[in-house]
C-alpha positions as CSV (number, residue, x, y, z in Angstrom):
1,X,55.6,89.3,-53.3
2,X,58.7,88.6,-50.7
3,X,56.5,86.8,-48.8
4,X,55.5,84.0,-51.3
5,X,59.4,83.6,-52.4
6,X,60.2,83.3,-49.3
7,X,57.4,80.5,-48.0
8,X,58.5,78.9,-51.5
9,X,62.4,79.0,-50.2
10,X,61.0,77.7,-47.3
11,X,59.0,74.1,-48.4
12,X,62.1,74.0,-50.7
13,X,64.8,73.2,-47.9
14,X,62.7,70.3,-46.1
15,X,61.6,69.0,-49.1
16,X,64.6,68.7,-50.8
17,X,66.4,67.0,-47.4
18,X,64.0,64.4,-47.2
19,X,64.7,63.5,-50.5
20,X,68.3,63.2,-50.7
21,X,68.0,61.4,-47.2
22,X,65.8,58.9,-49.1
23,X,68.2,58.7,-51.9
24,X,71.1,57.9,-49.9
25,X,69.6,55.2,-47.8
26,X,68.5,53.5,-51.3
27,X,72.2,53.8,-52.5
28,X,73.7,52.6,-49.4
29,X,71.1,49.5,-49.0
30,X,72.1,48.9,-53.0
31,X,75.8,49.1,-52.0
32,X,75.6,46.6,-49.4
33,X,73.6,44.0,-51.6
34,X,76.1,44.5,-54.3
35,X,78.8,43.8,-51.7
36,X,76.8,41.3,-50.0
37,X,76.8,39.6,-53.6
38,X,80.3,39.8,-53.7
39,X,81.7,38.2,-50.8
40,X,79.5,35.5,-51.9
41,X,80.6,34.5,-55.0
42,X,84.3,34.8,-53.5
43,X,83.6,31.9,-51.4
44,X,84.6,28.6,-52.7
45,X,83.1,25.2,-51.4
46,X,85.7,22.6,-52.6
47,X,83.3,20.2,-52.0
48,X,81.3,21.1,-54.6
49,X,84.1,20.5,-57.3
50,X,85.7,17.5,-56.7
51,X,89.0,17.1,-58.3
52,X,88.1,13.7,-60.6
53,X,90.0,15.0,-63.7
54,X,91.6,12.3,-66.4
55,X,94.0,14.1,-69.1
56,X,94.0,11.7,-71.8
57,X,97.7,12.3,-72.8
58,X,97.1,10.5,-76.3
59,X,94.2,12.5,-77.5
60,X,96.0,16.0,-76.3
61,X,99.1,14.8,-78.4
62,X,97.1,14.6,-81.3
63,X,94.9,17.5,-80.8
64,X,98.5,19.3,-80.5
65,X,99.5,18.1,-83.9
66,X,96.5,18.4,-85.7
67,X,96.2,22.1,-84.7
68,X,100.1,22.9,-85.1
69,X,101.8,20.6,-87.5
70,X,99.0,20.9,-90.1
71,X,100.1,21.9,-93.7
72,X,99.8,25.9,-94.8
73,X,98.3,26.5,-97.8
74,X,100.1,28.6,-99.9
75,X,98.7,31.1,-102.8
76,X,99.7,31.3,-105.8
77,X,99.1,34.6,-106.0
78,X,101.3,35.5,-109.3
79,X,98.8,33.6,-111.8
């Protein structure tokens, strides 16, 4: 009876090393794609954007006024 526990404790050991090798090469190969990923998208081309902006100054004044010089509506609420 000893002898089978112990061949069982030993297929455990090996077994159970190879896997959590494999796990942690998976992890570390997903870490570096993650950070991979990330250094990435922290680049900025500014060629890609060029700065050709136009602020209409006329239609921002009245988009200003229309949202905060329009008239409240008060209720009436003691009818």
């Amino acid at each position: 009876m000893l002898g089978k526990t112990l061949a069982k404790i030993d297929r455990f050991y090996p077994i159970l090393a190879v896997v959590l090798i494999a796990l942690s090469v998976l992890v570390l190969i997903s870490l570096k794609s993650v950070l991979s990923g990330l250094t990435t998208s922290s680049e900025f081309d500014p060629d890609i954007a060029e700065a050709k902006t136009k602020i209409d100054s006329e239609n921002l004044t009245k988009a200003y006024k229309a949202v905060f010089e329009k008239e409240v509506l008060k209720l009436n609420l003691a009818q």
